[in-house]
N, C-alpha and C positions, 0 to 999 in steps of 0.2 A: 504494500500500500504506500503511496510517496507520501513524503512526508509536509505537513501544512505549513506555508509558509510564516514567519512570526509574523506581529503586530507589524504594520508599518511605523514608521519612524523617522526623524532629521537627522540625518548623522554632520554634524557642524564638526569639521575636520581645522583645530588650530596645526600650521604650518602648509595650510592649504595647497601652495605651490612650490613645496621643499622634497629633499632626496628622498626622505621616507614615502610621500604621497606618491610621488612620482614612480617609483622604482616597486614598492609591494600594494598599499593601501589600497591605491585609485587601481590597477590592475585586477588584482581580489573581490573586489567590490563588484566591478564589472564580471567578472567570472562568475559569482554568488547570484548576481541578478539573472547573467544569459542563463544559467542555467537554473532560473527556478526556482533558487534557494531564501528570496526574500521577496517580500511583500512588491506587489506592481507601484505603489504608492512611497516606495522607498524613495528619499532624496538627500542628496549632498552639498551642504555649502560647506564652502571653501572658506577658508579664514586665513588671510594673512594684513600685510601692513602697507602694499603696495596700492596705492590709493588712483594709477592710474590703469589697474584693470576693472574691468566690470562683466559681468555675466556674460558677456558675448566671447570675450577676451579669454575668459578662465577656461569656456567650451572649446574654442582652439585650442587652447596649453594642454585640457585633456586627450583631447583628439591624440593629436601629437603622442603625448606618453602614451596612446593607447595602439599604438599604427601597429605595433609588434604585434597584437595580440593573436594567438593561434586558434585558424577557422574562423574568423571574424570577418566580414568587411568595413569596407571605409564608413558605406551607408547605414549600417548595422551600428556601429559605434557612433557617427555622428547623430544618428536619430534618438537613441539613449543617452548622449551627452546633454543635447537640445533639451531631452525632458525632465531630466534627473539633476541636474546641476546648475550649481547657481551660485555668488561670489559676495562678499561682505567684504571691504577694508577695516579693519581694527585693530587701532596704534595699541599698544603693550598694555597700558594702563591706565589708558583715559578713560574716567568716568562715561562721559559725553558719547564715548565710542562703544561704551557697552550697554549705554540708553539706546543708541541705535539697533545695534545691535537686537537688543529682544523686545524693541519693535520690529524688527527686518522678521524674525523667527515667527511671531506671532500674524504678520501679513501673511507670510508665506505659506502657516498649517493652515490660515481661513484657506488661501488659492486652490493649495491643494487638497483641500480634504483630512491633514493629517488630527489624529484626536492629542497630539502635544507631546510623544513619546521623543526623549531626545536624549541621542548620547555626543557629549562634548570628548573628541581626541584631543588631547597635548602632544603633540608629536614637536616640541619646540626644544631649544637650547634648556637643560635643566635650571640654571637659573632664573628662566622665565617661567618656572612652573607656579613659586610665591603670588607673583602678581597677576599672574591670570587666575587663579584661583581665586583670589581675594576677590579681583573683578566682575570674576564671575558670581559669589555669592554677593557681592554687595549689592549688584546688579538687579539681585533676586532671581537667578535664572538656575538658583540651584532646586529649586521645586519648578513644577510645571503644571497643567491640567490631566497632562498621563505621569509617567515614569520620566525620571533624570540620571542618566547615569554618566561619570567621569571616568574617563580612559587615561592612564598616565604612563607615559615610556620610560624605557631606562633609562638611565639610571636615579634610580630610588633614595635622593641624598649619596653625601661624597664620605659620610662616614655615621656614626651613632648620633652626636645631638644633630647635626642638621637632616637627619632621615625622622627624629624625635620631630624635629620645628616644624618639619611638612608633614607629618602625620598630624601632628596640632591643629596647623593651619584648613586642613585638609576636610577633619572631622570639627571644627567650628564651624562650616557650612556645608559640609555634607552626612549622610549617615555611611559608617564602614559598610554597609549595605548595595550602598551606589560606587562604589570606587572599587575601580581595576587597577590594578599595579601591574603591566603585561612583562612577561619574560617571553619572548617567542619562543624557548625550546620548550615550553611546556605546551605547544600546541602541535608538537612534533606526535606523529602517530605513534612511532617507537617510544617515546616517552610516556604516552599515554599507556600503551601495552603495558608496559613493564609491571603496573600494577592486574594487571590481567595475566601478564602470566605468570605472576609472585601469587596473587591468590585468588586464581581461579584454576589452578593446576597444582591438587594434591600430593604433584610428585615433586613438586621444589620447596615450597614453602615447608617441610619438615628440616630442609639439612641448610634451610638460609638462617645459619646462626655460627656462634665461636666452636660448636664441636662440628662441623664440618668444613666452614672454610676457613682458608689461612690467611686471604689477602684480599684487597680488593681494590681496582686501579680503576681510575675514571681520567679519559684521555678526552681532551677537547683542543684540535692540534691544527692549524691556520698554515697553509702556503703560502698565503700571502702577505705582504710586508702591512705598513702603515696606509698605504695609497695615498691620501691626499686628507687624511683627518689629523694630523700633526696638530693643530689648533686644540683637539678635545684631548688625543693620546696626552700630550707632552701635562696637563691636568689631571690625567685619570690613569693610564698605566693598566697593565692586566689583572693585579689584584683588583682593581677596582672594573675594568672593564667586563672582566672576564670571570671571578674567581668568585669571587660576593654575590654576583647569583647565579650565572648557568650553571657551573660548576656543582656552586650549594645548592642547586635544584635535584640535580642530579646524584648527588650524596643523599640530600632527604629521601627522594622516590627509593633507592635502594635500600635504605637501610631503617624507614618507618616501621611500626608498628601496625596491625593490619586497623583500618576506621572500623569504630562501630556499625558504619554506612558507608556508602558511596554515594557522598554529600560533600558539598565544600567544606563545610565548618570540621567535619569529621576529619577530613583528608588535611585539612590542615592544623587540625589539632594536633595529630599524628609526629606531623614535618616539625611544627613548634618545639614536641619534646626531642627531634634528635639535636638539632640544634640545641638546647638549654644542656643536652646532656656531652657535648663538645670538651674531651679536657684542652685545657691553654696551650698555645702551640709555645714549642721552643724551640731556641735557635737553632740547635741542630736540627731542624724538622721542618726548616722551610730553606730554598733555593731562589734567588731571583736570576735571570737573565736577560741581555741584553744582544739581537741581534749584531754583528760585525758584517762584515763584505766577506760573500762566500769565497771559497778558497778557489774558485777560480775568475773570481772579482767581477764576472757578472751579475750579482745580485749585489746592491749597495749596503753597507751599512744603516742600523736605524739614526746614527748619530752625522749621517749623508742624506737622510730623506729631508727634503726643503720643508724647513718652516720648524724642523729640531735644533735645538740647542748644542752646540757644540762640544760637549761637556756634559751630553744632559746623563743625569742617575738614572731615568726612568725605566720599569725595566717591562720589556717585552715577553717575557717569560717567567712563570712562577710554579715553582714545585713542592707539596706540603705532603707531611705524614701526619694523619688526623686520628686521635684515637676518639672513639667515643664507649663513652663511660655507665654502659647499663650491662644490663644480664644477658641479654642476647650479642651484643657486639664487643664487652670484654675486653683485651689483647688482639683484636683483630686490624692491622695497620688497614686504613685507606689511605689509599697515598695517590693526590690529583696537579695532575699537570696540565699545563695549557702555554703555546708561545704561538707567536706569531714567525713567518720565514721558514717552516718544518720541513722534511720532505714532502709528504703528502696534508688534505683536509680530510679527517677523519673526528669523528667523536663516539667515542663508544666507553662501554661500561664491562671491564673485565673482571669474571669469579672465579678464581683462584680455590679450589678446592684442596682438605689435606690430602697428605701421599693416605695409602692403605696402613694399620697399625703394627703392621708386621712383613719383613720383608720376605713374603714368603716365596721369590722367585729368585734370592740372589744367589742362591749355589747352582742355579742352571747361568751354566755362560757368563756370571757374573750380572744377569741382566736384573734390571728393575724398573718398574712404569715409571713414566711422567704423572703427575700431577694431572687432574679433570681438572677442565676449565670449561667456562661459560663466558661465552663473549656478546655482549649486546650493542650492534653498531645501531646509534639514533643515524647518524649521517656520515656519508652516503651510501646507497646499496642498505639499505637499513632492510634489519634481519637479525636473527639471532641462531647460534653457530656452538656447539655441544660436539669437544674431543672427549676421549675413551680409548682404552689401551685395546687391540687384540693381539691373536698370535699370528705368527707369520705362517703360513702353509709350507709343510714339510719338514724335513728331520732337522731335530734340535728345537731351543725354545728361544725365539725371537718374539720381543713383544712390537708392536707399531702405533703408532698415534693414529686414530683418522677419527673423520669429522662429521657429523651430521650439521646442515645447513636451512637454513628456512629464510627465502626471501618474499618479504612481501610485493615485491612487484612479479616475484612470478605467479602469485595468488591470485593476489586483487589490482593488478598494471599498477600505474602512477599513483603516489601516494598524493591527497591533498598538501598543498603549503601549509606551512606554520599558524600565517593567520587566517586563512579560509577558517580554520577550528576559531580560534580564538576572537572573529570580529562575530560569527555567528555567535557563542558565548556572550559575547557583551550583549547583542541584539537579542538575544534571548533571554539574560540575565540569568544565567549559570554562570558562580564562579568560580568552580572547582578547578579550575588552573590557571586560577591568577593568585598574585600573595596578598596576603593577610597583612594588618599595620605589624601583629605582633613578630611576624614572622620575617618581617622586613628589617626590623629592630632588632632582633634575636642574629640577626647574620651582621648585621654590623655592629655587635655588641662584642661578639667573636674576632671578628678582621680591626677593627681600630684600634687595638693596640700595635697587631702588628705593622698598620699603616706610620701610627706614631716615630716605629722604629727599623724602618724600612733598611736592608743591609744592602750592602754593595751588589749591582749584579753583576754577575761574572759572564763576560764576552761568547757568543758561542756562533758558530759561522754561517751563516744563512744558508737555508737547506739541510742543517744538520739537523738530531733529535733533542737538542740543547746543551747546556753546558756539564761536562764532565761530573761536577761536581753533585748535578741530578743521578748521574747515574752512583754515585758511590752511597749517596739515601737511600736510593731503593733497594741497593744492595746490604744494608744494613738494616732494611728490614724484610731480609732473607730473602729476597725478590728481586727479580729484574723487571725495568720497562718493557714491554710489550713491542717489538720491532716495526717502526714506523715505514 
């Protein structure tokens, strides 16, 4: 039976005419619409500060970012552009401009028919999130005649009191209710899974604990350098870009407690407590690194990418050993990495399984198994991948690794994007994969110390797996990196 489209709704997009819109938002959008997946009465204004376009102008600039779109034509997109979209100028924090403003919102739901359901995006510089917020509720445009709900991107504050100040600011005009805090990997399918197949298959969720595995690695790994964000990097660094939440996203799903429900509140009650139960990292237990110019000096250094500091500490790369501190997880290192410049893009989640309790093959041949492992790639080729020892066929006793595989595109073809899940969510008002204020808090409560005292990062050669000194951590916590 297909499924009913939601309510209709204004989705008022701040950064209207910015990378984000341009490149995922306004593409999604139109993909969710052609195929049926929102209300025919769906509309989009645009919001930015440039005060010489207007609704004709913004339908070109759509057009335009929309010409790629596959199976599409020109007629098809402009005739949905023409009916769906429409443009508001609105300086950062003038009063005056958000009087307009929700007068513009309210002409617009009489035009069209809509009953006043509205979600406001933030897709702006984060320290514009303060002020439009505030503008927003001063405004009064944080209630409506339907539903109001706020969309907030990353990054969620640059550390614990300023992630405190905007949760303040946030919940003085809004209810926790109506606010999304989005992470796009949580609208990744594989991420989604993982708690499906932690527990809704009997046959793992008994040995996902300290008496059967030994390790657990969670790899989040970039080819590509800085590009052209030097402006926000050389501010924010991969602890911060990267570590504070996809990472911590991806440590909570793995190592929660199961929800009473499969409910938001539940699922993120869960996340809350692995987090609270985090022991304090220590210096030996964390690695920074810093791309250099590949050793055959086609790939530049980060400290050669235009618009970096010459000298800069920042460091592109970070490597931690995380213990968390319950009954279930014990002595079991998780140990996450992420750099930018790697050999490959990959992110996945490797389980480390113990050896058998007894070596009971090593007087044949001297031989003895490898280690079981579970490997769960979110991206790309996403899938999940189960080694297991046999015997080799024929005389004597050889044991061999092999693999059982499961791809979901050879299942179910092309996986939806990130936020195809996640903007249906907001438009539906599910928020089982966006974060919670406490939960936002609870991660930066963990990482600002070590921001406080951030150590040197040690150089490592663009296209390599990082710096040396990552690998002598994970070897110390009896474990190797996972071969990139």
């Amino acid at each position: 039976m297909p499924k009913i489209p939601p309510a209709p709704c204004l989705f008022v997009m701040f950064g209207g005419t910015g990378d984000l819109m341009e490149r995922k938002i306004l593409p999604t959008l139109y993909q969710l619409a052609a195929s049926g997946m929102l209300n025919n009465k769906f509309h989009i204004l645009g919001i930015a500060r440039d005060e010489s376009i207007d609704d004709a102008k913004f339908r070109i600039w759509a057009r335009k970012a929309l010409a790629g779109t596959k199976g599409k034509t020109a007629a098809k997109i402009r005739q949905w552009c023409d009916a769906h979209l429409h443009y508001q100028p609105v300086a950062q924090t003038d009063p005056a401009a958000y009087e307009r403003l929700a007068m513009r919102l309210s002409t617009l739901e009489r035009a069209t028919g809509l009953p006043g359901n509205r979600v406001f995006y933030l897709a702006l510089p984060p320290g514009a999130f303060p002020g439009t917020i505030e503008s927003l509720g001063k405004a009064g445009l944080n209630t409506s005649t339907g539903w109001t709900r706020l969309v907030i991107e990353k990054p969620f504050g640059r550390d614990l009191k300023s992630a405190q100040d905007l949760n303040l600011l946030a919940h003085k005009y809004f209810e926790e209710t109506q606010i999304y805090r989005i992470d796009h990997y949580l609208g990744k399918e594989t991420v989604q899974n993982l708690l499906a197949f932690r527990f809704g298959n009997a046959l793992f969720e008994p040995l996902w604990n300290r008496d059967h595995i030994e390790s657990v690695q969670i790899t989040v790994a970039e080819s590509l350098g800085i590009e052209d964000r030097a402006g926000y990097y050389e501010n924010a660094g991969a602890l911060r870009d990267m570590v504070q939440n996809h990472l911590t996203q991806l440590l909570t799903l793995t190592a929660m407690e199961a929800p009473a429900a499969f409910e938001a509140d539940a699922i993120r009650y869960e996340k809350v407590k692995v987090l609270r139960s985090l022991a304090p990292i220590t210096d030996d237990n964390v690695v920074f690194g810093q791309y250099a110019a590949s050793k055959d000096k086609k790939m530049q250094g980060y400290r050669d990418e235009p618009g970096v500091a010459a000298r800069s500490q920042m460091e592109t790369f970070v490597a931690l050993r995380l213990e968390i501190e319950n009954w279930r997880w014990q002595g079991v290192p998780f140990i996450l990495r992420t750099g930018k410049r790697m050999p490959r893009r990959v992110t996945e989640i490797a389980i480390q399984f113990r050896k058998p309790p007894i070596a009971l093959f090593r007087a044949l041949d001297g031989e003895n198994p490898h280690t079981n492992s579970l490997v769960i790639t979110v991206q790309p080729d996403e899938g999940f991948e189960l080694s297991f020892e046999v015997k080799v066929p024929g005389e004597g006793f050889s044991l061999k690794t092999q693999r059982m595989a499961f791809r979901y595109a050879d299942v179910f073809g092309p996986l939806p994007d990130g936020y195809e899940t996640l903007l249906m969510d907001v438009i539906e008002g599910d928020q089982t994969l966006f974060v919670h204020a406490d939960e936002a808090e609870a991660s930066w409560q963990f990482y600002t110390p070590l921001l406080d005292k951030k150590p040197k990062p040690h150089p490592y050669p663009a296209g390599t797996c990082g710096p040396k000194a990552a690998d002598e951590m994970g070897e110390a916590c009896g474990t190797n990196w996972r071969p990139l």
